[in-house]
C-alpha positions in Angstrom: 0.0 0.0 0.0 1.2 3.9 -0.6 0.8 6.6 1.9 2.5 9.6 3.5 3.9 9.8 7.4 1.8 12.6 9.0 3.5 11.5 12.1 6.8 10.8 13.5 6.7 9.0 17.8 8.9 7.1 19.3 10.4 5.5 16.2 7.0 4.6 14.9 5.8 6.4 11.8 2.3 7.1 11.3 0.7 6.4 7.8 -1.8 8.2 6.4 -3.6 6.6 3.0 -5.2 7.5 -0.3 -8.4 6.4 2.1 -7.6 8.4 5.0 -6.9 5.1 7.1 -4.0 6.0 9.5 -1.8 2.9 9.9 0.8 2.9 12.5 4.3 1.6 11.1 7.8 1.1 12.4 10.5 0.7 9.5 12.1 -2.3 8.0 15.8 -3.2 9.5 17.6 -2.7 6.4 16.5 1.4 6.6 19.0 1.6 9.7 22.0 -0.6 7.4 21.7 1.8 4.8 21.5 4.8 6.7 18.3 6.0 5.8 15.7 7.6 8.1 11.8 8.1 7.2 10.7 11.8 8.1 7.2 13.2 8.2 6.3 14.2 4.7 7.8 11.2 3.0 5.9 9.2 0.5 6.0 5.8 1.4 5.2 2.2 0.6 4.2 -0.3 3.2 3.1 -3.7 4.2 -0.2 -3.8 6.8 0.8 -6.4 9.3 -2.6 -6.5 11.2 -5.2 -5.1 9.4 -7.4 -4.9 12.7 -4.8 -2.8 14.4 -4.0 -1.1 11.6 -0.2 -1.9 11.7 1.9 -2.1 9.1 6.4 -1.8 8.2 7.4 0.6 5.5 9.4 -0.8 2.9 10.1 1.6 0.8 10.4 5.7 1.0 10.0 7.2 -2.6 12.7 10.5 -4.0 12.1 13.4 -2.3 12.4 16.6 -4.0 13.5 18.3 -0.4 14.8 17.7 2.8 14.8 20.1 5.6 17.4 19.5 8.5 15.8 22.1 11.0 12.9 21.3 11.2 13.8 17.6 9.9 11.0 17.3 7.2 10.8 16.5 3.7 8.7 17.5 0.3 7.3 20.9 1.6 6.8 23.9 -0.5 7.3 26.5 1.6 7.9 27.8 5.2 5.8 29.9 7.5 7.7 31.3 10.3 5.1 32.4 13.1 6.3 35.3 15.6 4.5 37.2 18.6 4.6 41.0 18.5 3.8 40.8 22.5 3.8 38.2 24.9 6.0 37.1 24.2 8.6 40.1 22.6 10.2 38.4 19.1 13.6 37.4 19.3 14.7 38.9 15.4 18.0 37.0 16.0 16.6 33.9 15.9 13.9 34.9 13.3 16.6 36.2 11.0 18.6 33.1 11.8 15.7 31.1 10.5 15.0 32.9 7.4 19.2 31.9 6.6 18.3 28.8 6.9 15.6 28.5 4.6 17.0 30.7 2.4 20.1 28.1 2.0 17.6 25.0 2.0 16.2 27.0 -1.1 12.5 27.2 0.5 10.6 30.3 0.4 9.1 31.7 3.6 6.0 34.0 4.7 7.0 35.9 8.0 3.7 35.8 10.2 3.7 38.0 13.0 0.4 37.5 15.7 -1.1 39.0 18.2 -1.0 42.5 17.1 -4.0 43.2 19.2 -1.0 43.3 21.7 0.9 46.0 19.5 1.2 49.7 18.8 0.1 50.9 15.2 3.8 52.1 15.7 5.3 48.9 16.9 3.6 47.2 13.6 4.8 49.7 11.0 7.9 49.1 12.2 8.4 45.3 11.8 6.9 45.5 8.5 9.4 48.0 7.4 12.4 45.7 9.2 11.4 42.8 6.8 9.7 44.4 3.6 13.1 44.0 1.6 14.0 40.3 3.5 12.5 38.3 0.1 9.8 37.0 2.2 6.0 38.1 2.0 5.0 39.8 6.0 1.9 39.2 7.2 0.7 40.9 10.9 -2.7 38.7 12.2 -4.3 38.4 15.6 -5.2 35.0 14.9 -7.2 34.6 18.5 -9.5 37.3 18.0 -9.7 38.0 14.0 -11.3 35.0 13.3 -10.5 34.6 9.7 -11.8 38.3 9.2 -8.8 40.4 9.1 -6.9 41.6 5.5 -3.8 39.7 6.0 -5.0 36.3 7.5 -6.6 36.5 4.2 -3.8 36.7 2.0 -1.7 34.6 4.3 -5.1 32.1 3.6 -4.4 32.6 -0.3 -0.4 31.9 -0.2 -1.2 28.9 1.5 -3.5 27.4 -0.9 -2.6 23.7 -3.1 0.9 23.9 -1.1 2.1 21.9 1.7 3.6 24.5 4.2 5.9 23.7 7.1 5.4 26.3 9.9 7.8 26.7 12.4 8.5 29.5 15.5 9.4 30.0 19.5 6.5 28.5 21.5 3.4 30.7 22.9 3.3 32.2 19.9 0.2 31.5 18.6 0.6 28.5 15.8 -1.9 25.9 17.5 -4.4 28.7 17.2 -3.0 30.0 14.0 -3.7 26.1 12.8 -7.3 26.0 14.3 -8.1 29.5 12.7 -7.2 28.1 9.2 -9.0 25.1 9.3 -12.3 27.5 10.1 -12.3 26.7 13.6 -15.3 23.9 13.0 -12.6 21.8 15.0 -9.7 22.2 17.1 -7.0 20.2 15.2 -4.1 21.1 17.7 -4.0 21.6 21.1 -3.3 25.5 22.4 -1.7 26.0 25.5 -0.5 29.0 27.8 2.3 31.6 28.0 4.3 30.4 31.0 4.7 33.6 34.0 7.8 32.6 35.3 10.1 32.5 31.9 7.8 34.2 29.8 7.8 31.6 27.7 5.2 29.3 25.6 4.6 26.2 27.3 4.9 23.3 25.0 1.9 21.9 23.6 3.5 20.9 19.8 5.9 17.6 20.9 6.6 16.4 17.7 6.4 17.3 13.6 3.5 16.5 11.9 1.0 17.2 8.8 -2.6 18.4 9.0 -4.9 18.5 6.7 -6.4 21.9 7.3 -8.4 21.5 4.1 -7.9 19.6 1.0 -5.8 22.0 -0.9 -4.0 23.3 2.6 -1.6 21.1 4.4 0.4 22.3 7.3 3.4 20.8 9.2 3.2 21.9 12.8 6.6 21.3 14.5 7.7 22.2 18.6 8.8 25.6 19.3 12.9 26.4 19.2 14.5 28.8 21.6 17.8 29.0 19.4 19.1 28.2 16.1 22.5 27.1 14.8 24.0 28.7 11.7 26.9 26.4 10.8 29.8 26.7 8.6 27.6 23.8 7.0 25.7 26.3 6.0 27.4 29.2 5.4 31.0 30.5 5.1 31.8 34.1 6.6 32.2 35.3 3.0 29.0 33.6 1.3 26.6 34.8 4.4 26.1 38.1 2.7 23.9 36.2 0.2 21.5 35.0 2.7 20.7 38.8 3.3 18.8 40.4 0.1 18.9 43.6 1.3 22.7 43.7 0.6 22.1 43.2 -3.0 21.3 46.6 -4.2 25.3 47.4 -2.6 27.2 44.7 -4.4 29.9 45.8 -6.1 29.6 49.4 -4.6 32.2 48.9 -1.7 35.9 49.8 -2.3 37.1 46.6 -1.9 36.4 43.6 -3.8 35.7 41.1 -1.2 34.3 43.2 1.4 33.0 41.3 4.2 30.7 44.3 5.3 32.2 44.3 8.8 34.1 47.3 9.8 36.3 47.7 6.1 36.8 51.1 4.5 34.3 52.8 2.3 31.5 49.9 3.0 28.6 50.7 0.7 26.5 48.5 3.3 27.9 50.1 6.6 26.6 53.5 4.6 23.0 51.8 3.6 22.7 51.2 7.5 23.8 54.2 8.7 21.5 55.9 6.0 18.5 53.6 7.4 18.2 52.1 4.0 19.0 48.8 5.6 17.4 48.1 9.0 19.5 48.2 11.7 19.0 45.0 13.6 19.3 42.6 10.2 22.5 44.1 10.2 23.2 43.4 13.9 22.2 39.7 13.0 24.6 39.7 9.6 27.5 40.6 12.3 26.3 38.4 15.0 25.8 35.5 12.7 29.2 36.3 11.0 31.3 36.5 14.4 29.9 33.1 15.5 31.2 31.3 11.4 34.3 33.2 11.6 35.2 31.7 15.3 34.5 28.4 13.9 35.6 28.1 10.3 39.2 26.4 10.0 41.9 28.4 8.7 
């Protein structure tokens, strides 16, 4: 039989079919031999071992035509990075460190900031401006209270539309409702939970990756919140990060010299861009804070 994991536990792998049967799998031996590991998102074939229980063992996972390492997923079409304005504050270090990421996976990415019922008309205006030249499409929501009635959670409904979307962010930000509000609310799909008082925090309610149907042209790949993110020399060099930051793309070639790493050299046209507010201040304080952390560990 042919299927796709929605669902990745404990080393079991969770099978959804043409039929909408879900039959729980684990994967044949010689997977492990040859080093290869299903993720959620793979199209697979499988043998039902009890058909009562609905068990089965995957014997084969098809090509993928992508594989994301953070969040480990494969065959998605885009990214949706969720954010809260307030409650709590975004981290734009770690948002900016995700959108490197993608960018170098080659996936595009919609930015989704929520709960601007918690924000200043001020505060808004200015995290739009921040990321209106990043290459990724911004959308602002207040996904608890607009109940699929506000401008952008109806764009952000159209971009999602006959693609299968992975969505990733910090915890307490909002997704599990984001994911309920999408699917019209007529169920709760995923569980929401609370902001923790003590860290200021989202408590974890998403444990695991996994694909819901949302509709039948809108599938969505919840995964648990992150607190940090890596950006190796795996991923980038010191000299090739500049490339994961379009808004340094109007400047190339502009500086005096050659191969200017944009950090402190003479005659920067970058430095000038950021100094001129043409380039927003803090995606340049990532660019250098991203850069210091490659160049301490790239081998010379």
């Amino acid at each position: 039989m042919y299927g796709k994991i929605i669902k990745a536990v404990s080393g079991f792998y969770y099978v959804r079919t043409e039929g909408y049967s879900l039959v729980e799998c684990n994967a044949k031996g010689s997977f492990k031999h040859n080093n290869v590991t299903p993720l959620v998102g793979d199209d697979v074939q499988f043998e039902v071992t009890d058909a009562i229980k609905m068990k089965g063992t995957i014997v084969d996972v098809y090509p993928r035509f992508n594989e994301l390492t953070r969040p480990n997923v494969s065959n998605v079409d885009q990214a949706m990075v969720v954010f809260a304005i307030k409650s709590p504050n975004p981290n734009l270090s770690i948002l900016d460190r995700f959108l490197c990421l993608m960018k170098k996976q080659g996936i595009p990415t919609i930015i989704v900031f929520n709960k601007k019922d918690l924000a200043m008309e001020s505060e808004i205006k200015e995290l739009k401006n921040t990321y209106k030249n990043s290459g990724c499409k911004v959308y602002v929501i207040a996904a608890g209270v607009e109940t699929g009635k506000g401008m952008d959670l109806l764009f952000l409904r159209h971009n999602l539309q006959k693609k299968t979307t992975v969505m990733a962010g910090p915890s307490g930000v909002g997704k599990s409702t984001l994911l309920n509000v999408l699917a019209n609310g007529s169920t709760e799909i995923a569980p929401t939970g609370s902001i923790s008082e003590k860290v200021g925090r989202g408590k974890h309610t998403t444990r695991h990756n996994e694909i819901y149907w949302v509709s039948k042209k809108v599938h969505i790949v919840d995964t648990p919140g992150f607190t940090s993110l890596l950006v190796s020399p795996e991923d980038y060099t010191k000299e090739t990060l500049q490339d994961a930051f379009p808004e340094f793309d109007p400047y190339k070639g502009q500086c005096k010299y050659r191969n200017c790493t944009h950090i402190k050299e003479r005659d920067c046209a970058v430095e000038k861009a950021v100094q001129e507010g043409k380039i927003p201040t803090s995606r340049y304080n990532s660019y250098k804070s991203i850069f210091s952390e490659l160049k301490s560990q790239q081998k010379y």
